[in-house]
C-alpha positions as CSV (number, residue, x, y, z in Angstrom):
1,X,-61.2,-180.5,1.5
2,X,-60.4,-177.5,-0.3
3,X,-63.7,-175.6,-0.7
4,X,-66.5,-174.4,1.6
5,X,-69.2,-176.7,3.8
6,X,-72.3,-175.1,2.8
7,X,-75.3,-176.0,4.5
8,X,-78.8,-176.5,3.1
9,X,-82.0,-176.4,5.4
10,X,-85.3,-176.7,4.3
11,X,-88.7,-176.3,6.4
12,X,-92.2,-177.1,5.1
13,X,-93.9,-174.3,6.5
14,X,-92.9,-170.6,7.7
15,X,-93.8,-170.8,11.5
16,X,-91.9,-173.8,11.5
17,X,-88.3,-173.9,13.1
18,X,-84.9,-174.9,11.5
19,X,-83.0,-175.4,14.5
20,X,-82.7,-178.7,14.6
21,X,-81.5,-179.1,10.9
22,X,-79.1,-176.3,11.1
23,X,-77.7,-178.3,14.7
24,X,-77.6,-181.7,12.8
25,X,-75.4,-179.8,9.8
26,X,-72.9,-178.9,12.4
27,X,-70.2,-176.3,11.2
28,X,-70.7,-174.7,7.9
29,X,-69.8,-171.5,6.4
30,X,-72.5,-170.7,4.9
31,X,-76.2,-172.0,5.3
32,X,-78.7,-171.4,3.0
33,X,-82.5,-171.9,4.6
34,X,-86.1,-172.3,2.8
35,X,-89.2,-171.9,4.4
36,X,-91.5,-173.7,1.8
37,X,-93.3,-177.3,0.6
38,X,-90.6,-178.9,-1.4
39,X,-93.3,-179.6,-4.1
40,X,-92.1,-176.6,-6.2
41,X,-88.7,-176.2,-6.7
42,X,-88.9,-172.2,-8.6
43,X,-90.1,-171.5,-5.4
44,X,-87.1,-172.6,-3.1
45,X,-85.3,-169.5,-3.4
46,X,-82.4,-170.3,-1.2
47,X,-82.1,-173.5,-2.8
48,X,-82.1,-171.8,-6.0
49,X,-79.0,-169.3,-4.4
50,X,-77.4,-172.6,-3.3
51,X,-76.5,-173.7,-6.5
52,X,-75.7,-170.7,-7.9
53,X,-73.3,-170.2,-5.1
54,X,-71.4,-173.5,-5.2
55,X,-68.3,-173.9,-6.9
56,X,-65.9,-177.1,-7.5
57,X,-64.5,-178.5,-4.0
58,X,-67.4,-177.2,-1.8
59,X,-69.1,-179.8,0.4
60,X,-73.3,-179.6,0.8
61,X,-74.5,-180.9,4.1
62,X,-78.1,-181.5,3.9
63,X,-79.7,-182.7,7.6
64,X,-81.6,-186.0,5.4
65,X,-82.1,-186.7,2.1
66,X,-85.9,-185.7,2.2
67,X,-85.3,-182.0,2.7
68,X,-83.5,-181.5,-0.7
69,X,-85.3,-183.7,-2.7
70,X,-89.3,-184.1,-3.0
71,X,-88.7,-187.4,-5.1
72,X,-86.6,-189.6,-6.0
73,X,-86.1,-188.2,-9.7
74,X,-86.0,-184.6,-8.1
75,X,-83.2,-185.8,-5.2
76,X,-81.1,-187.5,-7.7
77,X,-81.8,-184.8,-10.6
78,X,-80.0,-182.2,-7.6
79,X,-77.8,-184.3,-6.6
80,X,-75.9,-184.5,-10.5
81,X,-76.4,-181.2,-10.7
82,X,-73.9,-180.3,-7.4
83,X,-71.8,-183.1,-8.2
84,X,-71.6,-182.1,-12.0
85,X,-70.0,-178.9,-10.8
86,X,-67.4,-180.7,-8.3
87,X,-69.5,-180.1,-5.0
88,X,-69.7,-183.3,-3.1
89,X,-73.3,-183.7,-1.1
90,X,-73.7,-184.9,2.4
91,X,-76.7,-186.3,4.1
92,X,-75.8,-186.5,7.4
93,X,-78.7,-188.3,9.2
94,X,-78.1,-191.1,6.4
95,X,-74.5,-190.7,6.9
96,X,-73.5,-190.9,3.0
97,X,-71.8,-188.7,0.8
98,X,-72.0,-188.4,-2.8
99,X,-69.7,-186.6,-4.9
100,X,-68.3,-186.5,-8.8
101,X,-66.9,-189.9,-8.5
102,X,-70.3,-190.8,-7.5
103,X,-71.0,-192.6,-4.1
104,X,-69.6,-196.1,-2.5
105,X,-71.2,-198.8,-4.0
106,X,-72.9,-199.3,-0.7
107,X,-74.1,-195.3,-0.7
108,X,-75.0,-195.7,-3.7
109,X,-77.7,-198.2,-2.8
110,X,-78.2,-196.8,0.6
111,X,-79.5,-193.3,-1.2
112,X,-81.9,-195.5,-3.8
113,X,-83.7,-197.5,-1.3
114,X,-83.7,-194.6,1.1
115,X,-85.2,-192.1,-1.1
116,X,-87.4,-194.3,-2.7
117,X,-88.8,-195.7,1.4
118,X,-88.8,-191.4,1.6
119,X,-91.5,-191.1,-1.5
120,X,-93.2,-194.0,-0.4
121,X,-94.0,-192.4,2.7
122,X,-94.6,-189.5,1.6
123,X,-97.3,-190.8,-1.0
124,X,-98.6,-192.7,2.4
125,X,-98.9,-189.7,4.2
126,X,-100.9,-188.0,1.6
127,X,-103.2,-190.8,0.8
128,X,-104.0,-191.5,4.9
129,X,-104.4,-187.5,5.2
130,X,-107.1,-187.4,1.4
131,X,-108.6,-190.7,3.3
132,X,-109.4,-188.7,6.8
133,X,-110.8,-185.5,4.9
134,X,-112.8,-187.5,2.6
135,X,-114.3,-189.2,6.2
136,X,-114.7,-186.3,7.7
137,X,-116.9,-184.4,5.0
138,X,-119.0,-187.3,4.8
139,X,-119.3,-186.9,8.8
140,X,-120.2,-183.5,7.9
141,X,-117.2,-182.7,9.7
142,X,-114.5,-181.1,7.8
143,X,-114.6,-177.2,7.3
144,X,-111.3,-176.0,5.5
145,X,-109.2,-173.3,7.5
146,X,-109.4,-169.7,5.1
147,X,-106.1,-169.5,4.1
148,X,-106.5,-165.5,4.4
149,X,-107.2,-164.0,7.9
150,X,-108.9,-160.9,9.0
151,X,-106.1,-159.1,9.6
152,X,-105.1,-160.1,5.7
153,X,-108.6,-159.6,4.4
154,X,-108.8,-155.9,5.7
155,X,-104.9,-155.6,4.0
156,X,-105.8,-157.1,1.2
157,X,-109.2,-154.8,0.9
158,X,-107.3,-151.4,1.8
159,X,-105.0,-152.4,-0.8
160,X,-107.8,-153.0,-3.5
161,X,-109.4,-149.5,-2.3
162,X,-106.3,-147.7,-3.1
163,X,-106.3,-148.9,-6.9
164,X,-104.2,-152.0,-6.5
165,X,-105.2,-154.6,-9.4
166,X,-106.5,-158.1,-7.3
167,X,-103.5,-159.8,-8.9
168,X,-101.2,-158.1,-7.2
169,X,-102.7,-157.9,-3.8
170,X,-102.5,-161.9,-4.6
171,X,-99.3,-162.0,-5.1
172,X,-98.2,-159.5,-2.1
173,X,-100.5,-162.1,0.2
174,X,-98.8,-165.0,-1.5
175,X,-102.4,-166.7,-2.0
176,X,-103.6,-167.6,-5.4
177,X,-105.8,-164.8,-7.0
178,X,-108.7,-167.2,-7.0
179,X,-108.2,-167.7,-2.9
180,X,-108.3,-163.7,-2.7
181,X,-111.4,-163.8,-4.5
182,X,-112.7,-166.6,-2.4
183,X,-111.9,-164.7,1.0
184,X,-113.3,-161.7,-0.5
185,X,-116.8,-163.1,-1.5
186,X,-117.2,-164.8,1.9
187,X,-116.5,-161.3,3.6
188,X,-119.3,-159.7,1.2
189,X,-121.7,-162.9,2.0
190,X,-121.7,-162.3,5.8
């Protein structure tokens, strides 16, 4: 191996921990981390860094296939597009390694059925999660968590005092301009 082992690790959420990934990678040079929903991939910054960074002869070890790829279009789609510039990828949990000679036959049909079994469950996962909501409002039950605190709301209203257009605050919160107003209009209801 001539090039670097560079490391991608990838967290749904911000409070959540990538220990465990970044153990599973084992030794890498370089490790590039997100802390967002794979739905969007503009928003992955670091993954966005990664490829930039890579160069022919670097290895990409990835902790399991669903952490790169929120598909299986998207997970293949990234996968060419290391390989395509001579970086080999490497899913570690799944133990297979793709590169630009492509995968093993075997790999190669390990990585479609495991990707697609990944979707599936992640389609799963949505539907049993829409099915429980959908239960619970008819029980009367379900009351969405604000996505904006108090401590964000009074930030988000001494920002607005001191001239700052709405869209901005928005964007400094990372909330949708529509959520700001949202938050907002509850705070002037109460």
């Amino acid at each position: 191996m001539s090039g670097q082992v560079v490391g991608y690790v990838r967290v749904s959420a911000a409070d959540q921990s990538p220990g465990r990934q970044i153990e599973v990678l084992g030794q890498c040079h370089k490790v590039f981390t997100d802390k967002i929903s794979g739905k969007s991939r503009a928003k992955r910054q670091a993954l966005i860094e990664l490829l930039d960074y890579i160069r022919d002869g670097d290895t990409v070890r990835v902790a399991s296939m669903d952490r790169l790829g929120r598909d299986t279009r998207d997970l293949y789609n990234l996968v060419a597009e290391m390989t395509d510039k001579g970086t080999a990828v490497e899913f570690v949990s799944e133990n297979i390694t793709v590169d630009r000679d492509g995968a093993s036959p075997l790999d190669s049909l390990m990585l479609g059925i495991l990707a697609a079994f990944a979707e599936f469950e992640r389609k799963r996962i949505r539907e049993r999660q829409a099915e429980s909501i959908a239960l619970a409002k008819a029980k009367g039950k379900y009351v969405q968590q604000p996505k904006l605190g108090s401590k964000e709301l009074e930030q988000a209203q001494a920002m607005i005092d001191m001239g700052i257009p709405k869209t901005q605050v928005a964007a400094t919160l990372e909330v949708s301009r529509q959520t700001l107003y949202n938050a907002l209009q509850r705070v002037a209801d109460d």
